[in-house]
Every structure is written in structure tokens, then in C-alpha cells.
LOMITI-624166 format. One record per residue (C-alpha): residue in one letter; z, y, x. Coordinates in steps of 0.1 Angstrom, whole numbers, padded with zeros to 4 digits, always signed. Layout:
<recs>
AZYX
...
</recs>
This chain:
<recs>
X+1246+1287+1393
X+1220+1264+1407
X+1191+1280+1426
X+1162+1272+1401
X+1186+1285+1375
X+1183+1320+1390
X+1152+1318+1407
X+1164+1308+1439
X+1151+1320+1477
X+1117+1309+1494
X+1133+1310+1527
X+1163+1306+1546
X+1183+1337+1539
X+1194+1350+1571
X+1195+1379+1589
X+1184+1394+1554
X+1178+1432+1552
X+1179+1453+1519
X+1147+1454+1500
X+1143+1490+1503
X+1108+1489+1480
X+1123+1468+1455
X+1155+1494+1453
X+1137+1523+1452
X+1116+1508+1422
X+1149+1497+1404
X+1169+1532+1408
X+1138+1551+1390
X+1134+1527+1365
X+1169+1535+1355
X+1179+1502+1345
X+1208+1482+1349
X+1214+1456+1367
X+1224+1438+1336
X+1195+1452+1319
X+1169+1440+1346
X+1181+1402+1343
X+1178+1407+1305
X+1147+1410+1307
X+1137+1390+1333
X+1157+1360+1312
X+1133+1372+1280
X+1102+1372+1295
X+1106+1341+1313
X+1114+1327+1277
X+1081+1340+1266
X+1068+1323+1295
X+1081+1286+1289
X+1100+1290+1320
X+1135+1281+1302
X+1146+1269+1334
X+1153+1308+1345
X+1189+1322+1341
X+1192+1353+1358
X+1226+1375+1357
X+1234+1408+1376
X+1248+1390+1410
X+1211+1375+1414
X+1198+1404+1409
X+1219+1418+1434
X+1211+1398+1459
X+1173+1404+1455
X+1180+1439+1464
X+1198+1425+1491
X+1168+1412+1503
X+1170+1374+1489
X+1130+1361+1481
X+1132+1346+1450
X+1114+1323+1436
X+1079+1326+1414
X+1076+1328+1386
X+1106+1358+1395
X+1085+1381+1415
X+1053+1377+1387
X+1077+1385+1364
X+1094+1416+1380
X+1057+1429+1386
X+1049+1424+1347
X+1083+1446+1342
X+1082+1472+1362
X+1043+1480+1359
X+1050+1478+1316
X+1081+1506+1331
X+1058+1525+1348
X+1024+1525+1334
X+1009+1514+1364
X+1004+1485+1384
X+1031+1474+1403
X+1025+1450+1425
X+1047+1419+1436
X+1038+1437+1473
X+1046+1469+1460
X+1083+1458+1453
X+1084+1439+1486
X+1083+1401+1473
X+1061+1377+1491
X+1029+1369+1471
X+1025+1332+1469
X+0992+1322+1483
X+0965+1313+1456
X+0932+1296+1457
X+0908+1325+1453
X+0894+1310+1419
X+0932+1307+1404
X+0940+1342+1415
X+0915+1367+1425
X+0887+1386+1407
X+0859+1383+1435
X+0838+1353+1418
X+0801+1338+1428
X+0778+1350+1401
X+0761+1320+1398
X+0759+1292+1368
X+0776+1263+1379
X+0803+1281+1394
X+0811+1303+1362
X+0815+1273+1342
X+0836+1254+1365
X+0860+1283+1373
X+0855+1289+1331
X+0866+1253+1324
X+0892+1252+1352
X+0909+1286+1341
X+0914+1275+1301
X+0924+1240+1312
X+0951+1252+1332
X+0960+1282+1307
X+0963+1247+1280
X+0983+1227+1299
X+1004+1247+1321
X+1011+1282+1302
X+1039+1269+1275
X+1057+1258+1313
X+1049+1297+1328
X+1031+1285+1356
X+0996+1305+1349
X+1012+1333+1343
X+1031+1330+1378
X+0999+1322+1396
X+0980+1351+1390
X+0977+1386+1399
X+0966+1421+1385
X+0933+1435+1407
X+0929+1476+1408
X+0913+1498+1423
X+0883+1485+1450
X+0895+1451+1450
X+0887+1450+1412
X+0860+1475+1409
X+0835+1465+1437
X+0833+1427+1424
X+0822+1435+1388
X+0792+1462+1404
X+0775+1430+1412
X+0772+1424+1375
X+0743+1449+1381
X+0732+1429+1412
X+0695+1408+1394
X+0700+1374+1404
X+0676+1341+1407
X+0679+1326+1375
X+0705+1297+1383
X+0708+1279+1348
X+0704+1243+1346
X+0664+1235+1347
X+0651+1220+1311
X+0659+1182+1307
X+0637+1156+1307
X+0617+1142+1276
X+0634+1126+1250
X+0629+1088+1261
X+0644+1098+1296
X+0674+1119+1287
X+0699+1110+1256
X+0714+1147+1260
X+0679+1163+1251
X+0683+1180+1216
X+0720+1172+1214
X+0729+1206+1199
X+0707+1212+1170
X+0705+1251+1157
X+0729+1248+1130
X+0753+1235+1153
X+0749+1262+1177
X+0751+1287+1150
X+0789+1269+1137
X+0796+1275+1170
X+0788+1310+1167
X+0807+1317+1134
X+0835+1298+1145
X+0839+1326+1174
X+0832+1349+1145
X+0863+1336+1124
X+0886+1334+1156
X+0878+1375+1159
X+0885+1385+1122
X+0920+1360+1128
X+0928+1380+1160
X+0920+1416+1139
X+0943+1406+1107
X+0971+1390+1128
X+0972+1396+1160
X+0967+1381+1198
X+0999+1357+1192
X+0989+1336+1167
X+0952+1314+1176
X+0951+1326+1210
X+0955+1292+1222
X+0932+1276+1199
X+0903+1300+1215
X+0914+1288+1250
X+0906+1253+1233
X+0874+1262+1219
X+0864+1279+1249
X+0870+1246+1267
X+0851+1232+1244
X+0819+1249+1251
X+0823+1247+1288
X+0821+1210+1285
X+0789+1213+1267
X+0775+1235+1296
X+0781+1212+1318
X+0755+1187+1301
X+0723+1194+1305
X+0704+1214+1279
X+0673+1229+1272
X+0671+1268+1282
X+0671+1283+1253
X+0705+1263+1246
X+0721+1273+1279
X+0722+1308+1274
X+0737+1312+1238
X+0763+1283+1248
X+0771+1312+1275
X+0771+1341+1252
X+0797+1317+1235
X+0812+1309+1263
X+0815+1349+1273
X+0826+1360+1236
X+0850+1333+1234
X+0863+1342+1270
X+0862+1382+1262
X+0886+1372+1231
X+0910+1349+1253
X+0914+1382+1269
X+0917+1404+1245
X+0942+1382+1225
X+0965+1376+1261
X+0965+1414+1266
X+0977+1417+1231
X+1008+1392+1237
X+1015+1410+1272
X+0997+1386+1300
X+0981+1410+1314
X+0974+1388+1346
X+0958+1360+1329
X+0937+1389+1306
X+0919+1403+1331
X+0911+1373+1346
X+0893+1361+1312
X+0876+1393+1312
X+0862+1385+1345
X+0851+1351+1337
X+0838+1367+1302
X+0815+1392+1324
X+0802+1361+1347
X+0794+1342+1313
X+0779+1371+1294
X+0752+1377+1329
X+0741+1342+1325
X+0735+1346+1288
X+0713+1378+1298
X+0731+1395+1273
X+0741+1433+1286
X+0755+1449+1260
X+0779+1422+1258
X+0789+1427+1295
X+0791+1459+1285
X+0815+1451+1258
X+0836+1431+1284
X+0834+1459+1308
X+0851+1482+1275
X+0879+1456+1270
X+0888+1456+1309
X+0887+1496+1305
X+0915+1493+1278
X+0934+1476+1296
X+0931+1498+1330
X+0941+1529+1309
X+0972+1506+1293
X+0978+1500+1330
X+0979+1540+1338
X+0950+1530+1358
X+0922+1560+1341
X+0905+1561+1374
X+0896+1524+1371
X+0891+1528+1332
X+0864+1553+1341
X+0847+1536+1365
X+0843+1505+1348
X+0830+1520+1314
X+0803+1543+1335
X+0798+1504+1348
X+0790+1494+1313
X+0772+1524+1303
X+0746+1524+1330
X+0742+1484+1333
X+0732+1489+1290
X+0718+1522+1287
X+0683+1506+1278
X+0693+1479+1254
X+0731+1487+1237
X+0726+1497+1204
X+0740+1531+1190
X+0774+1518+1179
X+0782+1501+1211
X+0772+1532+1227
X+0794+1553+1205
X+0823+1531+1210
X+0814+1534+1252
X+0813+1576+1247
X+0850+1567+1231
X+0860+1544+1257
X+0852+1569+1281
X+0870+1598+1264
X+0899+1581+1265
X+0897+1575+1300
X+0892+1614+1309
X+0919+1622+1285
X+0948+1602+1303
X+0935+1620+1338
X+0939+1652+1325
X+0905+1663+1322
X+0900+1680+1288
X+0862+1698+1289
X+0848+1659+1300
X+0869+1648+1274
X+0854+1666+1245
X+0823+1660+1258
X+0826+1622+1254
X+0840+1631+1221
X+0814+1646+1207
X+0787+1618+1224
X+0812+1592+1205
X+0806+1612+1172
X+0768+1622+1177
X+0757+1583+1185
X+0775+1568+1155
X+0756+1590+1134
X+0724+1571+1146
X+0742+1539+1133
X+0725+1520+1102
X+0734+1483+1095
X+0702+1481+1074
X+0681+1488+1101
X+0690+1466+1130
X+0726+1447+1123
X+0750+1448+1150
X+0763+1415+1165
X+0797+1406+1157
X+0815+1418+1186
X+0810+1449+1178
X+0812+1453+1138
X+0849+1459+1145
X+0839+1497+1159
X+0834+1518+1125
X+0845+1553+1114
X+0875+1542+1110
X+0879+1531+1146
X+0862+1562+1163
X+0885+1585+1144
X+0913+1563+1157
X+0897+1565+1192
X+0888+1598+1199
X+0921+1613+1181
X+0941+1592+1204
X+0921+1608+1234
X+0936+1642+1220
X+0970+1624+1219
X+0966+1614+1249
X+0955+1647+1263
X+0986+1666+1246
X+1008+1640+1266
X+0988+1647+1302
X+0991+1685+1293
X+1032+1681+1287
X+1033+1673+1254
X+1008+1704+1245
X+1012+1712+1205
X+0976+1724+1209
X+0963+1691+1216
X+0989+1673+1191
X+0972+1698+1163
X+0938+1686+1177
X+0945+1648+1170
X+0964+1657+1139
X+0938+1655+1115
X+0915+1632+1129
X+0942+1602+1132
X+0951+1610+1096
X+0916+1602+1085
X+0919+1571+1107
X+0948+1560+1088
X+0932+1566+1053
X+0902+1543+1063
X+0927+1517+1076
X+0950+1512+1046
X+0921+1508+1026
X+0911+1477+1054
X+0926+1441+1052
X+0911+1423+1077
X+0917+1454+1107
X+0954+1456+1100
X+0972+1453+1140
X+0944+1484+1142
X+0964+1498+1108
X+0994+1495+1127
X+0984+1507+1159
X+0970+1543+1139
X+1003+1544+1120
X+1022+1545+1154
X+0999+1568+1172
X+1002+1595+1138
X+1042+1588+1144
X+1038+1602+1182
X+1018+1629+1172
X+1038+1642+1149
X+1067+1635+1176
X+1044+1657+1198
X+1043+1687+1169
X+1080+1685+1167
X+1083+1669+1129
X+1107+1639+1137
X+1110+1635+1098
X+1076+1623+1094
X+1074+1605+1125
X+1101+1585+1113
X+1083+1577+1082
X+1052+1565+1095
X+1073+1546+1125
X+1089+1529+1092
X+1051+1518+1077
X+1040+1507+1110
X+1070+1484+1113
X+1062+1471+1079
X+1023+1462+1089
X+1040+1450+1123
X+1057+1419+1106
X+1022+1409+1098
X+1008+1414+1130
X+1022+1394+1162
X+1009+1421+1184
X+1035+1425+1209
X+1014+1456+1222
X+1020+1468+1187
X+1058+1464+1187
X+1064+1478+1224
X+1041+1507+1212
X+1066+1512+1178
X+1103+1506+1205
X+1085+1533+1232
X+1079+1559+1200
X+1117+1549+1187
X+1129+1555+1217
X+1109+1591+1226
X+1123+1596+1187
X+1160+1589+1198
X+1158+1608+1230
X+1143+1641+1214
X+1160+1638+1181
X+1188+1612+1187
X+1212+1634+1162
X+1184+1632+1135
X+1193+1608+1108
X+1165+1599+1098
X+1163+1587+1129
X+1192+1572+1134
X+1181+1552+1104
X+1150+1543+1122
X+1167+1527+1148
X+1189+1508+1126
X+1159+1494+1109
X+1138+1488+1141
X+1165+1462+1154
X+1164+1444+1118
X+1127+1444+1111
X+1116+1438+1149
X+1142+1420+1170
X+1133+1413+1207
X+1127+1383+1209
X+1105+1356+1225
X+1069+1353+1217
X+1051+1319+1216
X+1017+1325+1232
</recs>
């Protein structure tokens, strides 16, 4: 096998000692060493990186201390943080870290205009040209912690104003009045019809025309424009870069996610627009407590919450009080939990459309998406407690009603999906593996629909608690059977 074939070595490999960190990683995740290449292979597939062939003896002699090379160590990060819940970093398994320019890789940004829309148009340019090929993806790595939290506090730094000053008249400047209102306000429905796409079918398929249209508007920032222009081209800019996010978290990049979401909080300071920071500040939050990261979650949704506490309107606050529930529930901390519940529940009750309308961003957050939020905080809490029936019985019948509202929605359908799974685990949780198995069976259904991948890893992980718990069941035997017919592994075009 030829070394780009298995991801080669970075150095001469001499004098090599075993890769103690990397071992001790691989003996509790339990796989293989079969198992590990597998996967490695797949997600280099799902990558563009078809060049990678990986079999047990390579991955034998990366615990032998061999350096392979990227996008292999990315990878094995992405794999054995998903394993873990947790960020696992490529130091944490003893791989070298390739050396990135700080805009490619890191998280710590100037808050300034000119620079946001550089780094905005730089970032979607190269997630365009080079993500089909895997290099992106290689290139970047997952902040926690300080590192991550300390950088977005200065979203609550005030700043000189540092958007472009207002052209010159007419007969001096052939930009002035190039973007009339209507075209600004295509603009904004198009961003509009890119988030009802990504609701009914998932992060997989538009995600890269949004990286197109968010390239798009950067180009426009970088012409000048009137004032008035510049900042909702920027609140374009940040929704559009919020959704790039949103859309690679869905499809499993979680790398290149969080660094939209960075950018996306840059963009939506210069539009002056809080509560749409402090919807990006939500989304980064999701994907901490995804990471096993609730520590971070928490922080950066008390982030959002006092950077909009005098402007975010009642449903965005509600759906921060449910951000931050969930958050409390996966570090064990029940009273706070309920607390945040109730918040979640008391501030949607000030909600009325009729009275001042939401923006678009945050329509998505209605009854039906607090009773899927807070009931999965009480899922969440039975798992923290060891898999306390109490807390099962608690999310029980407020998932159910989640459920109802969902069927009954055809545009939120990966959220359908995501409900139907979380009723499955609960009912896991209360020991009913008949009923789990049914609703396991509807979500895989709504799944084909949907290319979520964070929907069908959620639906294998249930499975497979299913199989370990009730493996003699056969109803879930069945289960099984049908999972690897109606949702083979299999590579994902992103």
C-alpha cells in the first residue's frame, strides 16, 4: 500500500515509541482495529478524500507511534470525540496538529468590519472549492473551553463603528444605490427559503448552495454601500453564515460548524443586531452540549442571554430559558434545570405574532419546539441521574405532545424525526423496548426524508442501547434488521 493510500507518516519514523494517548483512547473505545479503519475509510469518503485506504496494519502502526498524515489525525478526532461525547483533540490522542493560519483555524478573530468580511469570504470560498477534496475539513479544529469562550465575550466588548463610510454622490460613485430595497429584501427571503429547505430536509442537501449565497453577499460588502445597506447585507451575511453552521453540524463537520458560527457572531455585531448574536450564541450552545461540553453550553447561552436581555423578544428568550435547561440537565443539575424550564414555559406565554412578529430565524421555536426542548432536558436529566425512571416519567408526556404537534408539521420534519427518536429513548429509559421499537421504526421512516446524519447517528445510538438492553427482544431484533435496510451507512455528499 502506498503511503497516501493509508495516510502515510509526517516524519521519518525512527526511533518511534508507542502512542500511549492514542492507545489508551482506542482500548476504551472498544473498537477494533478493523472497526477503527472502517471508519476512518467512511468518513474520509464523506470527506472527498477517496485517496485514503486505511486497513488494520496501518492502524497498527499508528499505535506504534507512526504520524500519519492529515486529513488522518482530523479524522480520528471527529471519531473518537462522536465515541465519546466530548472533544477529543488531535493533541489529546498524541498526533501532531498541523500548523494553521489563525483565520483558517482558530476562533480568536478581530471584531472589526473589513476583517469579518474577508475571513467571511475567505472561509466559504475555501469551504466551495476545497471541501468535496477533504481539505477544510482537515484544516480546522474544534475550540473548548477558554480558548473558545473568552473570544466570543468580546461580542459584548462596544466597538467604534468600523463599517464602510457612506459613498460619494451619485455622479462620483457608480456603486451608489446599486442594491435597491426590493433587492435587499430577495436577498432576505432567499435566506428565508434556504431555512424552511434545511427544516424539511435536512443539513445535507442545500448546504452548499448557502456557502454560495453567502459568498455572494460578502462580495457585495466589499463594495461600497450606503449605511443603511451595510448593516442588513451583514445581518445576511450572519444569518446566512449561522445556517452554513447549522446545516454542517447537521451533516457531522463539526469543525467547519463552529467556525461559521464564529464568523456568524462577527457578522451579526456589525449588523447591530443582538438577538441575532444571541441566536448564534444558541446554535454554538447546541453544539457544545452535542459535544458533552454543558459547561461550555452554559456559558455561552448566559453569553447570549445577558448581551439581549433588553432587546430579544419573548420567544427568543423562551427558546434561550430552553437552551439553557438543557445545558443544566446534561451537568446533572436538576433544581436549575426546572427552573429554566419553567422560564422557557412562562416567557412563551408572552408570545403573540399579532403584536410584534418575530424575524425569521426564530419562527422555527413554537410549542411544538419547547415541548421537544424542555422534555428532552428531562431525558437528558434521567440519563445524568443513571437512567432515572423518575425523570423518564417526567419527559414522558411532554415529548408526546411534542410529537403530536410535529406530525401535524410539514415543513419541521428532521425536528419530527428528532422527537420520534428522543420518545423511543424514553421509553428505552422506562423499560418498554416494544414501543421504543415502534417509534425507532416511524423515525426511520421520516429519516429517509431527511439527510440529517445527526438524525440517523441519533436513531443507530438508540438501536444499539435497544440491542444491548433488549438484544433477545424481537421486536427488536426486527428493528435492527430494518435499520440496516432503511438506513445503510453510507457516505454523505455535503
Amino acid at each position: 500500500m502506498g503511503g497516501n493510500g493509508g495516510g502515510g507518516t509526517t516524519a521519518a519514523s525512527t526511533d518511534k515509541r508507542p502512542n500511549e494517548l492514542l492507545g489508551s483512547w482506542f482500548v476504551r473505545s472498544g473498537w477494533s482495529k478493523g472497526e477503527l479503519a472502517r471508519q476512518v475509510n467512511r468518513r474520509a469518503r464523506q470527506l472527498g478524500a477517496n485517496h485514503i485506504s486505511t486497513d488494520t496494519s496501518r492502524v497498527r502502526r499508528w499505535l506504534d507511534g507512526e504520524n500519519p498524515r492529515e486529513p488522518i489525525p482530523r479524522i480520528l478526532s471527529e471519531l473518537f470525540s462522536e465515541r465519546f461525547g466530548c472533544v477529543v483533540s488531535v493533541e489529546d490522542l498524541g498526533l501532531r496538529a498541523a500548523r494553521q493560519a489563525p483565520s483558517v483555524s482558530g476562533v480568536d478573530l478581530p471584531w472589526t468590519a473589513p476583517q469579518t468580511v474577508a475571513l467571511l469570504s475567505e472561509f466559504s470560498r475555501s469551504d466551495l472549492m476545497l471541501a468535496r477534496r477533504g481539505f477544510l475539513g482537515a484544516s480546522l479544529a474544534l475550540s473548548a473551553g477558554p480558548s473558545l469562550i473568552e473570544p466570543m465575550q468580546r461580542w459584548l466588548v462596544p466597538g467604534p463603528s468600523a463599517h464602510q463610510p457612506e459613498p460619494e454622490p451619485a455622479s462620483a460613485s457608480r456603486h451608489q444605490g446599486r442594491l435597491s430595497r426590493p433587492e435587499l429584501e430577495l436577498l432576505e427571503s432567499t435566506t428565508a427559503m434556504f431555512r424552511k429547505w434545511d427544516a424539511q430536509c435536512g443539513g445535507g442537501l442545500r448546504r452548499k448552495a448557502v456557502v454560495g449565497q453567502l459568498h455572494e453577499v460578502t462580495d457585495l460588502l466589499q463594495e461600497p454601500q450606503p449605511e443603511a445597506t451595510n448593516r442588513t447585507l451583514f445581518k445576511v451575511a450572519a444569518e446566512l453564515a449561522e445556517l452554513a453552521g447549522w446545516m454542517s453540524y447537521d451533516v457531522g463537520l463539526q469543525p467547519t460548524a463552529q467556525k461559521y458560527f464564529v464568523l456568524a457572531l462577527h457578522a451579526a455585531k456589525e449588523a447591530g443586531d443582538k438577538p441575532l448574536g444571541s441566536y448564534v450564541l444558541s446554535s454554538m450552545s447546541r453544539q457544545m452540549i452535542h459535544l458533552g461540553r454543558p459547561d461550555d453550553a452554559l456559558e455561552l447561552i448566559h453569553l447570549a442571554q445577558y448581551g439581549s436581555r433588553d432587546c430579544a423578544s419573548p420567544r427568543t428568550q423562551s427558546m434561550l430559558y430552553a437552551m439553557e435547561a438543557r445545558a443544566y440537565a446534561n451537568m446533572g443539575q436538576p433544581g436549575k434545570c426546572k427552573r429554566a424550564v419553567r422560564m422557557a414555559e412562562d416567557t412563551f406565554g408572552d408570545v403573540h405574532d399579532w403584536d410584534d412578529p418575530d424575524p425569521d430565524w426564530i419562527r422555527f421555536f413554537s410549542e411544538a419546539e419547547l415541548y421537544g426542548e424542555n422534555s428532552h432536558s428531562y431525558r437528558d436529566l434521567a440519563y445524568v441521574a443513571g437512567r432515572s425512571p423518575a425523570y423518564a416519567s417526567l419527559a414522558e408526556p411532554v415529548m408526546q405532545r411534542a410529537v403530536d404537534l410535529f406530525a401535524k408539521d410539514e415543513v419541521h420534519q428532521r425536528s419530527y424525526a428528532l422527537n420520534l427518536i428522543g420518545m423511543a429513548t424514553v421509553h428505552l429509559l422506562r423499560r418498554e423496548p416494544e414501543q421504543s421499537a415502534v417509534l425507532a421504526t416511524e423515525a426511520m421512516t421520516v429519516a429517509k426524508k431527511v439527510r440529517s446524519e445527526r438524525v440517523n447517528t441519533r436513531i443507530r445510538k438508540t438501536v444499539d442501547t435497544a440491542v444491548r438492553d433488549f438484544g433477545d427482544l424481537a421486536d427488536v431484533v426486527d428493528l435492527t434488521e430494518r435499520l440496516a435496510i432503511e438506513l445503510p451507512e453510507s457516505a454523505e455528499a455535503v
